[in-house]
C-alpha positions in Angstrom: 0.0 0.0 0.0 3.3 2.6 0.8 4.2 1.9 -2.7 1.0 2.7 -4.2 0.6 5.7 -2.1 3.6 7.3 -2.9 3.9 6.3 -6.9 3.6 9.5 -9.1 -0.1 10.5 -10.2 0.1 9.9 -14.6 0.6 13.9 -15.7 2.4 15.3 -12.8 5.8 16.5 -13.6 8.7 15.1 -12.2 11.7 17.3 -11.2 13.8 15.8 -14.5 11.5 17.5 -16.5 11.4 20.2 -14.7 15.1 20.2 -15.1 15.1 19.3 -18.8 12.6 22.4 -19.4 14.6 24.9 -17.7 17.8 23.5 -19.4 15.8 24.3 -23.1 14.4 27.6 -21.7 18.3 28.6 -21.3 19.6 27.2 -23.9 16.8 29.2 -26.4 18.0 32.1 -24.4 21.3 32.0 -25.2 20.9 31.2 -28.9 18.7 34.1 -29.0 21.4 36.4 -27.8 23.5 34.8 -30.3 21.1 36.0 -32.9 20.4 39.4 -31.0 24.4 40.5 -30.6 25.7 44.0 -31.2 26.4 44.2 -34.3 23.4 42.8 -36.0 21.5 45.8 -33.5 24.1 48.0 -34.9 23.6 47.6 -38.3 20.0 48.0 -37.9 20.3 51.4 -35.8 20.2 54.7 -36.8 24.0 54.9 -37.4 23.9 51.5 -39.3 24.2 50.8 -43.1 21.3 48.5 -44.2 19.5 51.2 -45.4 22.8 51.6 -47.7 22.4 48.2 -48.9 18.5 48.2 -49.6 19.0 51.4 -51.4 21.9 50.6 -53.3 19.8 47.2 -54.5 16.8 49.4 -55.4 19.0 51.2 -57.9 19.8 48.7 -59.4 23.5 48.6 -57.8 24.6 44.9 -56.8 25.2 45.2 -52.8 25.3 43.0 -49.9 26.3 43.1 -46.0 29.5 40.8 -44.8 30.1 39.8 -41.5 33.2 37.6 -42.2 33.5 33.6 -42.6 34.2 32.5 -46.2 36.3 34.2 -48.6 35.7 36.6 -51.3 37.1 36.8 -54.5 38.5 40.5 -55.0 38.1 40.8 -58.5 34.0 40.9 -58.3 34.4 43.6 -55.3 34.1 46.9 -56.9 34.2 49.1 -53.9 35.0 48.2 -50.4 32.5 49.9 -47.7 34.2 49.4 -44.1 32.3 51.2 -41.9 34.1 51.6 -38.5 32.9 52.1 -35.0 36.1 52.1 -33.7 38.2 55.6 -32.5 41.3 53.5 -30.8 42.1 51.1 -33.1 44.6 48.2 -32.3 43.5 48.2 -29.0 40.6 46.4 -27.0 37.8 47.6 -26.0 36.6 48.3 -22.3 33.0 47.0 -21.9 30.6 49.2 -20.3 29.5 48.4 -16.7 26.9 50.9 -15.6 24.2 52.3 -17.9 25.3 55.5 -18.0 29.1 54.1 -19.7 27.0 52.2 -21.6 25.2 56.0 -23.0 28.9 57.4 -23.4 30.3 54.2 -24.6 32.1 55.1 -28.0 33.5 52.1 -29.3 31.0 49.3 -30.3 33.7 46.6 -31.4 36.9 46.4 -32.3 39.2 46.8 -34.9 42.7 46.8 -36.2 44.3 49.6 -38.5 46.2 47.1 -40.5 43.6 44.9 -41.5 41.8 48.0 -42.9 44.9 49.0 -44.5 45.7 45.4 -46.4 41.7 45.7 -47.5 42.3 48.9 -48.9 45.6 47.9 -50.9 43.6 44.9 -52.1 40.3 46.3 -53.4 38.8 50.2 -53.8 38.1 50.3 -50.4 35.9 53.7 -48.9 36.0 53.7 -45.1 33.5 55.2 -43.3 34.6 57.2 -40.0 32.7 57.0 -36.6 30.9 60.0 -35.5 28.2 59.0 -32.9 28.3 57.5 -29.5 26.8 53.9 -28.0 23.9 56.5 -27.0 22.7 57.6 -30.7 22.2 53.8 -31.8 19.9 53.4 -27.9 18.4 56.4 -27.6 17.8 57.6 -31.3 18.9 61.0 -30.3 21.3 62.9 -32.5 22.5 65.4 -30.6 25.9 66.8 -30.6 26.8 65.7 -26.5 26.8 61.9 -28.1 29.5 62.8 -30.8 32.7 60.9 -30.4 35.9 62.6 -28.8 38.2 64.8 -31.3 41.1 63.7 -30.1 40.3 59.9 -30.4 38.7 60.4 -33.9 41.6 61.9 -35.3 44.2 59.3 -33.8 41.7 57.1 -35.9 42.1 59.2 -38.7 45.9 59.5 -38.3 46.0 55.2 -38.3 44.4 55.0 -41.4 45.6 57.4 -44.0 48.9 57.3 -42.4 48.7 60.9 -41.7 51.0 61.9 -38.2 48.3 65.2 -37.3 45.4 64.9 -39.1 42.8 68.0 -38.6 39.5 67.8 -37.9 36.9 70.2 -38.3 33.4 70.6 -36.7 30.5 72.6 -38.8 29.5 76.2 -37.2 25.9 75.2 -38.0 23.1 72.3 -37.0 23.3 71.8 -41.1 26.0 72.0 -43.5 25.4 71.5 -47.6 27.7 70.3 -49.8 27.2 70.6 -53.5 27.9 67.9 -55.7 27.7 67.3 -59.2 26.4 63.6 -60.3 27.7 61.5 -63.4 24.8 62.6 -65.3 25.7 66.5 -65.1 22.7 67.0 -62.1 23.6 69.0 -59.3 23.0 67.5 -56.0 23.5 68.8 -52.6 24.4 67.0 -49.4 23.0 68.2 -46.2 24.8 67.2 -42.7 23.8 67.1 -39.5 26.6 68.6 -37.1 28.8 67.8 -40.1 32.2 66.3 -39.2 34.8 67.6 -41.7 38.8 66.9 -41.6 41.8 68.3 -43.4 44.9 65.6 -44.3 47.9 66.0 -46.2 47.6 64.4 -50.0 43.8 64.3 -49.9 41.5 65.3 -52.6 38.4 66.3 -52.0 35.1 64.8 -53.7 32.9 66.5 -51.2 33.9 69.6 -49.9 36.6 71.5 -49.8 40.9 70.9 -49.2 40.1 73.0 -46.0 37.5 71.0 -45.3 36.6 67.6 -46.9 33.6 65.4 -46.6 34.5 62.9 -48.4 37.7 62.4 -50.0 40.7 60.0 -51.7 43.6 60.0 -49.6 47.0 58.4 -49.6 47.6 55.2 -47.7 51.3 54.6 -48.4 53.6 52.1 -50.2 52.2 49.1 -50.8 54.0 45.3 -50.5 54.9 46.3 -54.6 56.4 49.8 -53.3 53.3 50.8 -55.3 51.2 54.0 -53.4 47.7 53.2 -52.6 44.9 55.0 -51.8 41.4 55.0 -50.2 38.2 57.1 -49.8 38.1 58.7 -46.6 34.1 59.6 -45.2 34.5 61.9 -42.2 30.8 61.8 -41.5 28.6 58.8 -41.7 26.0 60.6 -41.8 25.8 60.9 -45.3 25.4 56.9 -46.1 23.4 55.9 -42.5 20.1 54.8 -41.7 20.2 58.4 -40.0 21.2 60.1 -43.0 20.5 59.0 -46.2 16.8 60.8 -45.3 18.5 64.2 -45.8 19.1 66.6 -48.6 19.8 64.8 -51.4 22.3 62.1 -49.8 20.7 59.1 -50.7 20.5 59.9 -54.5 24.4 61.2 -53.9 25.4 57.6 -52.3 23.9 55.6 -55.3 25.5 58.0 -58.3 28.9 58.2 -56.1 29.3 55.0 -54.8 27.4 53.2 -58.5 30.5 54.9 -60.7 33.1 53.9 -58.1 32.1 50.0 -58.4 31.9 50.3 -61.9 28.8 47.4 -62.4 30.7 45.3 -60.5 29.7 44.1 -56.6 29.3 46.6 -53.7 29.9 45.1 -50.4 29.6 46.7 -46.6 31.8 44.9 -44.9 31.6 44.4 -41.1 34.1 41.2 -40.7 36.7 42.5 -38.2 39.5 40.3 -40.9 40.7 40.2 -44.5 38.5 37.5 -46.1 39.4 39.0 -49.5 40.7 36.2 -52.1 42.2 36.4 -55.6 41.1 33.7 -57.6 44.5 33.4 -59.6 47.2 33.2 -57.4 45.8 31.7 -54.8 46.5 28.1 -53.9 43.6 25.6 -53.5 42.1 25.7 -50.1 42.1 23.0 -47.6 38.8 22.1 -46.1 38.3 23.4 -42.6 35.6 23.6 -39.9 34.3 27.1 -41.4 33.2 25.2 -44.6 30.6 22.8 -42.1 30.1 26.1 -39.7 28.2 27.9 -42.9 25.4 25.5 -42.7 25.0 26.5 -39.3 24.9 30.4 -39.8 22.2 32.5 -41.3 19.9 31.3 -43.0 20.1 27.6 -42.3 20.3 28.7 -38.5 17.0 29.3 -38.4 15.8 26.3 -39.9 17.8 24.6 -37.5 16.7 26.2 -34.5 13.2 25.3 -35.4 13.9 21.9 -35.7 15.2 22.0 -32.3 12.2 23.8 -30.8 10.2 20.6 -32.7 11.7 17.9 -30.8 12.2 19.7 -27.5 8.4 20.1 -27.9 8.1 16.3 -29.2 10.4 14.7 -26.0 8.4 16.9 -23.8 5.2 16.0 -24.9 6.0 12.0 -25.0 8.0 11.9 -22.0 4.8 14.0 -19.8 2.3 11.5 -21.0 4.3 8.7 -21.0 7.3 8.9 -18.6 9.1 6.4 -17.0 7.5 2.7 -15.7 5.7 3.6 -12.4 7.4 1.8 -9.4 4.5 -0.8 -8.9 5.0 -2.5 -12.1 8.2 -3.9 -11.3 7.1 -5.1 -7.7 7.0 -8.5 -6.9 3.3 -9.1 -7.5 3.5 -8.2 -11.2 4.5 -11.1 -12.7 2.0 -13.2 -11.0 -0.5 -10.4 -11.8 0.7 -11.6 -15.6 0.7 -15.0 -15.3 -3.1 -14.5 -13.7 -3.8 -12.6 -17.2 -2.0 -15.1 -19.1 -4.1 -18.0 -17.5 -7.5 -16.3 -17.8 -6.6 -16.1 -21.6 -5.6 -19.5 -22.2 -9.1 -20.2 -20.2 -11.5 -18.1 -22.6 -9.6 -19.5 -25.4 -10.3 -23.1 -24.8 -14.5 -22.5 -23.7 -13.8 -22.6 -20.4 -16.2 -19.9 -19.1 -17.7 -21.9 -16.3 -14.4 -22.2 -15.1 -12.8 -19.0 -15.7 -16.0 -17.1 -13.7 -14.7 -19.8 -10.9 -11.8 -18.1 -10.6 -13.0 -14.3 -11.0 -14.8 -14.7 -8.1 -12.3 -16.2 -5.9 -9.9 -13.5 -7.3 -12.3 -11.0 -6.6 -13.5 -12.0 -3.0 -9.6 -12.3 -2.1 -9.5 -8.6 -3.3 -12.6 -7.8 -1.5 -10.9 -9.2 1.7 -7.9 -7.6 1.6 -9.7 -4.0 1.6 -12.1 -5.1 4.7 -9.6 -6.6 7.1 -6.0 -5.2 5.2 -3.4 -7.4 3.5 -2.1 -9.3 6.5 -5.7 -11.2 7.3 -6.3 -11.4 3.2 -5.0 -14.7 3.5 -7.2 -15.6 6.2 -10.5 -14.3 4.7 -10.3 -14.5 1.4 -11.6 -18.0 1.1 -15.2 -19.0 0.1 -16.1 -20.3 3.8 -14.0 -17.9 5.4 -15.5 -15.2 3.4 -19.2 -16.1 4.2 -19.3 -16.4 7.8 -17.8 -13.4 8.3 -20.3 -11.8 5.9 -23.1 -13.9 7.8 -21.6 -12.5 11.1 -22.2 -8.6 9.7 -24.6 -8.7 6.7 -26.7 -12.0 7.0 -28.9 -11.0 4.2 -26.3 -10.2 1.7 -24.6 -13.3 2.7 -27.4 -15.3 1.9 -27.9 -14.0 -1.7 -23.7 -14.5 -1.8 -24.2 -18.1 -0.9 -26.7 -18.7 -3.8 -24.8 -16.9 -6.3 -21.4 -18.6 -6.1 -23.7 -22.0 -5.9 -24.7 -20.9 -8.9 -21.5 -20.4 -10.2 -20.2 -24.1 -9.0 -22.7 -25.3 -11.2 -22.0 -23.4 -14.4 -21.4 -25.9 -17.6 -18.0 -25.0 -19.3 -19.6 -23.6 -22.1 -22.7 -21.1 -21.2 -24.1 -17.8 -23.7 -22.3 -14.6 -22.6 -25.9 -13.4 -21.6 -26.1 -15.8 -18.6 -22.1 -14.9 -17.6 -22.9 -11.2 -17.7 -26.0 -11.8 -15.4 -24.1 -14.1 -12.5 -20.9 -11.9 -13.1 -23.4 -8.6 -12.3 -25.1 -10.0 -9.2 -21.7 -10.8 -7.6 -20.6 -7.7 -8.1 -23.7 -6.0 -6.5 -23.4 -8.6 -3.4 -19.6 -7.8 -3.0 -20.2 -4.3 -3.0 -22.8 -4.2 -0.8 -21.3 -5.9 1.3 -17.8 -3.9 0.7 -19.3 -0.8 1.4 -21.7 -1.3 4.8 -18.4 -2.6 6.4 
């Protein structure tokens, strides 16, 4: 009886599924972090660059996003967009403990000045400065107090163009235009907000003036040929953001500019903080590594896999909450003979022995009926036929009467009999035994 009383009820959970569901809930968490990180939130922001890309494709201007992980061949790249949110390159960032760091924060990952450098020997490259704070992309506030440190920007500035003093210069009004004449012979004008200008050695403007340049095509230095490079210089990202491109004419300046500068050939924003760029011809065959089987677990197959996951955490959950594991009491002592008592009752009605199989049901079932009334220890004792009766003619004479005649009755029965007549006798046991059960 313990064990019964203390087996678990079918549909209550058990503290391994509790386990196993606050294991999945975690583990969803984390891959949705994984899909939520900075950059992707970045990108999307107001000081982001997929409204570059979408508008770029719109025009009819081949353009995609790169965050790193397979390599590119550098001969479809026509220009090179790095946008960087970085103002001390080569060296790590300091994560953000309290909120208001986080506001003031003005480095959102990190990256190295040689890296941009070997991309712009490589490939037209156009490298977009930082302007705004970690509090522009969280608050969607522009406002001058969340611009990025001088000092920093132009030690940024220095790194790339290889410039020892680079100047930079600040607007003296909310909006600065700057006129610009597209490849069609329309003139276009750009219109800043708090523009951010700077002055370098070499540079030639494209928007603006030498004094002070918008945009621009700067000197990098000597090559690994001893050849001198160069690279487009944006001062203000303003002009190609999500923030910006609503302004003036910017975004119609960004697709004419940046269109004649790929030449038909691929425009790609690039995020990845390495050189993935390839050349086709000169480079040897690639080995196979564990990049090539980590693609088919990025975007978009991620997604597809992370759904089948959800369907068979839901699945196991499901089957192991109406299912579980085999209650205690079936592997006590009394099932097998609880089996065998089956097994024989089969073999019975198999063979047309009813007479003899209802023999047995009720001695099985006034056994049962005497281990309720007087507990398991005096089962034994009471739970045969005579036994049985006189203790129901001590307490209940007239139900022991009508129990008398029925199992008479049932001593009697033929081996073969119409299911009717076993129904009937079966029925008025029942009712004595219950009776009887029940007044107790």
């Amino acid at each position: 009886m313990s064990e019964t009383e203390t087996a678990r009820t079918p549909g209550t959970p058990r503290i391994e599924m509790v386990v196993i569901v606050l294991v999945c809930v975690i583990g969803i968490a984390g891959l949705w972090y994984l899909l939520s990180q900075r950059q992707q939130a970045l990108r999307s922001s107001p000081a982001g660059l997929d409204g570059l890309q979408i508008w770029l494709t719109s025009e009819d201007v081949s353009a995609q996003s790169f965050t790193g992980g397979w390599p590119i061949d550098q001969t479809s790249v026509g220009l090179l967009v790095v946008p960087v949110y970085d103002t001390a390159l080569d060296a790590d960032r300091a994560p953000a403990t309290t909120q208001q760091e986080l506001l003031r924060q003005q480095d959102e990952y990190d990256l190295d000045a040689s890296v941009i450098g070997l991309k712009a020997q490589t490939v037209p490259t156009l490298v977009v400065l930082p302007k705004w704070r970690s509090g522009m992309r969280l608050t969607g506030l522009a406002h001058p107090v969340l611009k990025t440190e001088r000092e920093r920007l132009a030690s940024t500035l220095g790194k790339i163009i290889d410039e020892t003093d680079p100047e930079l210069i600040d607007a003296k009004s909310p909006f600065t235009d700057f006129p610009y004449r597209s490849e069609d012979g329309k003139d276009l004008t750009a219109r800043i907000y708090a523009a951010q200008m700077f002055k370098g050695r070499g540079c030639t403007p494209i928007l603006g003036t030498e004094e002070a340049m918008l945009l621009a095509d700067c000197p990098i230095g000597e090559t690994a040929d001893n050849q001198s490079g160069s690279l487009l210089v944006l001062s203000d990202p303003d002009l190609l953001n999500n923030h910006g491109l609503r302004l003036g004419d910017n975004a119609r300046i960004a697709s004419d500019f940046i269109g004649s500068w790929a030449d038909g050939r691929n425009v790609v924003i690039d995020y990845s903080r390495n050189s993935w760029l390839r050349d086709p011809f000169s480079e040897p065959e690639r080995e196979r590594t564990w990049a090539d089987l980590a693609r088919f677990f990025g975007p978009p197959f991620l997604t597809l896999w992370i759904g089948a996951a959800l369907a068979f955490l839901l699945f196991f959950w499901r089957g192991a909450l109406r299912t579980g594991p085999i209650r205690p009491e079936a592997a006590t002592p009394g099932a097998g003979k609880l089996l065998a008592v089956r097994a024989r009752a089969r073999l019975m009605r198999l063979s047309g022995q009813d007479g003899a199989l209802i023999r047995e049901y009720a001695a099985a079932r006034m056994s049962a009926t005497a281990a309720a009334l007087f507990g398991s220890a005096h089962a034994r004792r009471y739970g045969g036929e005579e036994a049985f009766l006189q203790s129901a003619q001590h307490r209940h004479p007239a139900e022991a009467a009508r129990l008398r005649t029925v199992l008479a009755d049932i001593r009697q029965l033929p081996p073969h009999l119409p299911t009717s007549e076993a129904i009937r006798l079966i029925d008025e046991f029942e009712q004595v035994l219950e009776q009887i059960h029940h007044d107790a």
